[in-house]
N, C-alpha and C positions, 0 to 999 in steps of 0.2 A: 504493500500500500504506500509506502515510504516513499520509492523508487517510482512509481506509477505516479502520486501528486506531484513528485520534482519533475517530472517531466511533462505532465501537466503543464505546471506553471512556469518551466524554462521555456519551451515552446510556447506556449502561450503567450508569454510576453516579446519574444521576439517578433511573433507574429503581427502583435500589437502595436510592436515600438515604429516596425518597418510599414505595417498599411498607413500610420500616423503622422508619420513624419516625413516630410516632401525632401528632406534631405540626403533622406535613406532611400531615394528609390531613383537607384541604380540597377547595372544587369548582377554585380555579385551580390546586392539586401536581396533583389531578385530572385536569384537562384537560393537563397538562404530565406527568403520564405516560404519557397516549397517542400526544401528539405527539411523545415520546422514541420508542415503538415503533414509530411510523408511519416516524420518519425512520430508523429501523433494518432496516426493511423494504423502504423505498424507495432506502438505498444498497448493499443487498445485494443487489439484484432487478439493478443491473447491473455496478458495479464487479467482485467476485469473477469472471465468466464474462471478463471485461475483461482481468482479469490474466490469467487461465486463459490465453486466447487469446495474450497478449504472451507468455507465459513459452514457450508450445508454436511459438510463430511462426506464426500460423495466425489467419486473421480467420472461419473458418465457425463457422454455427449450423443446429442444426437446424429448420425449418417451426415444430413443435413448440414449440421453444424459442421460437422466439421470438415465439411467439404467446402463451407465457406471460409473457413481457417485460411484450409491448406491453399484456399482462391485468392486472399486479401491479404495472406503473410506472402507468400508470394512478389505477389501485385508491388506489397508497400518496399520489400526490403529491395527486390531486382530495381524498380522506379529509380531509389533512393539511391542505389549503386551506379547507373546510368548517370544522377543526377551528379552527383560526385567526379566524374568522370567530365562532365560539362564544366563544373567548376573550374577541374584543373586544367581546362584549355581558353578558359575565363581571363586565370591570375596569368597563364602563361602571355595569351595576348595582350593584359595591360603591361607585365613587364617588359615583355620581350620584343612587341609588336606596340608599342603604347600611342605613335604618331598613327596606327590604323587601327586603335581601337575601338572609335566613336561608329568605324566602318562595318568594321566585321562584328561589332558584338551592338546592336543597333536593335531597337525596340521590338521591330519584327523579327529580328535572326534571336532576339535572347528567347523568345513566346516562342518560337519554334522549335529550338531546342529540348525547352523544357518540358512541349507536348510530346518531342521525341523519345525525353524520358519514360514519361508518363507512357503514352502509348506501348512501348517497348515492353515494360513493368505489365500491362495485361496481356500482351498477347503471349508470352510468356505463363504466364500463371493462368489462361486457359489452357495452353499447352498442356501445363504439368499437372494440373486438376483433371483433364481430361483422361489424361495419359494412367494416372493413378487410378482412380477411379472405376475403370473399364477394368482396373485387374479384379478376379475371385479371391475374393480373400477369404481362407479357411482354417489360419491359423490362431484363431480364436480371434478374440475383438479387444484385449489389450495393449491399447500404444501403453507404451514404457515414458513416456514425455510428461512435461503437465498442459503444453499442443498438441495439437494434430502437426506432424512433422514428419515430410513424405519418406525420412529414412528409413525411419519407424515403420509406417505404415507398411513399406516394402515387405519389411519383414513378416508380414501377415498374409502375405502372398503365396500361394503354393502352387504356380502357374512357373514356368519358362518365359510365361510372356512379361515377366518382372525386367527381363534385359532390355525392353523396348525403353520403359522410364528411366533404365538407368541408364541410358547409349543418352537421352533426351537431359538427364543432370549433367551427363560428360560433358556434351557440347553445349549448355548451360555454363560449366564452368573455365570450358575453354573460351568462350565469350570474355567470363568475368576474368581472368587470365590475361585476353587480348586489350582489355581495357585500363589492367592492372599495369601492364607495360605501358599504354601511351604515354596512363596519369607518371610515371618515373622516368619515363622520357621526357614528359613534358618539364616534371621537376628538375630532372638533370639541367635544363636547358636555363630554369627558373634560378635554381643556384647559381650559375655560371656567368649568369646576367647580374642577379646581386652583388656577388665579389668584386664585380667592376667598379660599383656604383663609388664614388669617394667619398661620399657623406655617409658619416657612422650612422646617423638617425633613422636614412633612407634606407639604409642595409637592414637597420634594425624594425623597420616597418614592415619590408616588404619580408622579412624572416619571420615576424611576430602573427602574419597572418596565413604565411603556407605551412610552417610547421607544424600546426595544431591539424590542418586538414591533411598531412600528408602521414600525420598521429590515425586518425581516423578510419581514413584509408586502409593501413595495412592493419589494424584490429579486424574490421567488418572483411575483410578480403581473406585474412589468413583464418579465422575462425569459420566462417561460412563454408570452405573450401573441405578444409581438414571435418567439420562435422556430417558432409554430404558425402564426401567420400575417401573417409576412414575403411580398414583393412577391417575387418571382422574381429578378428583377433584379438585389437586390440579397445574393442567396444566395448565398455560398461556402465552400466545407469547413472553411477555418479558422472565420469568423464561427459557422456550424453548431455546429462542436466547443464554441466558446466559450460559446454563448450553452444549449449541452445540459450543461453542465460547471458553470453559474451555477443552473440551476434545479434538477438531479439531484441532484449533489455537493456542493457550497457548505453548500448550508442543514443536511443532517442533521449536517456537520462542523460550523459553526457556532454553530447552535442551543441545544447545552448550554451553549458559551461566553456567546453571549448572553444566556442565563437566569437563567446561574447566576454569572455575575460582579460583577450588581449586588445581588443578592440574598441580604442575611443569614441569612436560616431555612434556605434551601437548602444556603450555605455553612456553616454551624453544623451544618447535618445530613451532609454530607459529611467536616466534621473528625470527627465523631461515629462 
């Protein structure tokens, strides 16, 4: 409940400070208001049924339910990740490209993008709800999670045709892999720009706002990865818990902290 109101109210507020203030609305508040909503979508989709469940003493869901879990966590986390990936080709153009930034990152190409997230984010998680879905499941009806969480689920599958979802998680995460490279390419390049700069301030501005997202980044990358597709062997309900608790939970609590703690215009719009 703790973790669920902070992030509530981190998001929350950012969403707030940035529809409010005409200051803040640029293409990165921009892009950082949707990643406030994504990540408010994405810990509500399963924490609230979570407590539900603790508070009733009761670990069921329905079919139903939790087909629309595995539909909206999905949806929120892939979105979120795309979105992230916009970002850092955001910071890379004001650093790197900054005489052609009013160009290339221009009211219509930033709303473009962002719908590319977004869009990307469902047809994706129709994909994998589909995909899941369609298999027979006979290995009784308990997920091991406190989600519906397709890894899980798999395991309830006593078909062959479990390969199908998991050839569709591979190249899921060979996606999120190809993205993982641009965003450290693009940083490589973000670095390399910075060191040049000769004003300490400017080094230390343009450091204070990619290092927290490049923080980010490889949490939700490296945790998402290793929980979809870990070896068998070395799966156990604790690790499970742990490593769904780092890529669900974590980041949308986070998130605002991170954004907004090294960040003056934010925090100025916030005291405001």
């Amino acid at each position: 409940l703790g973790i669920y109101l902070a992030a509530l109210l981190g998001n929350g507020l950012i969403i707030t400070a940035i529809a409010c203030d005409h200051r803040l609305h640029t293409p990165m508040y921009f892009f950082l208001l949707n990643l406030s909503i994504l990540d408010l979508g994405s810990i509500s989709t399963s924490v609230p049924k979570s407590m539900a469940n603790s508070l009733r003493d009761t670990r069921a869901i329905s079919y139903s339910g939790c087909a629309a879990q595995v539909f909206f966590l999905v949806f929120f986390i892939l979105a979120e990740y795309f979105l992230l990936t916009v970002m850092a080709y955001d910071r890379f153009v004001a650093i790197c490209r900054p005489l052609h930034y009013s160009s290339l990152m221009s009211s219509r190409a930033c709303v473009k993008m962002a719908a590319a997230a977004w869009g990307s984010g469902i047809l994706n998680a129709v994909l994998h709800t589909a995909n899941t879905f369609s298999l027979p499941l006979c290995q009784g009806n308990a997920v091991e999670q406190f989600f519906c969480e397709i890894a899980q689920i798999l395991k309830l599958s006593c078909s062959d045709s479990y390969l199908r979802e998991t050839g569709v998680i591979v190249v899921s995460a060979c996606l999120v892999l190809g993205c993982f490279i641009f965003i450290v390419l693009s940083y490589v390049q973000i670095f390399t720009a910075v060191l040049r700069i000769p004003s300490e301030q400017g080094r230390h501005k343009a450091f204070s706002t990619c290092l927290p997202h490049m923080v980010v980044v490889s949490l939700f990358v490296s945790t998402i990865i290793f929980a979809q597709l870990k070896p068998p062997s070395i799966s156990s309900p604790a690790l499970d818990l742990v490593m769904a608790v780092l890529y669900s939970v974590v980041p949308p609590a986070v998130n605002p902290l991170i954004y907004s703690m090294r960040n003056k215009e934010l925090k100025d719009a916030l005291r405001k």
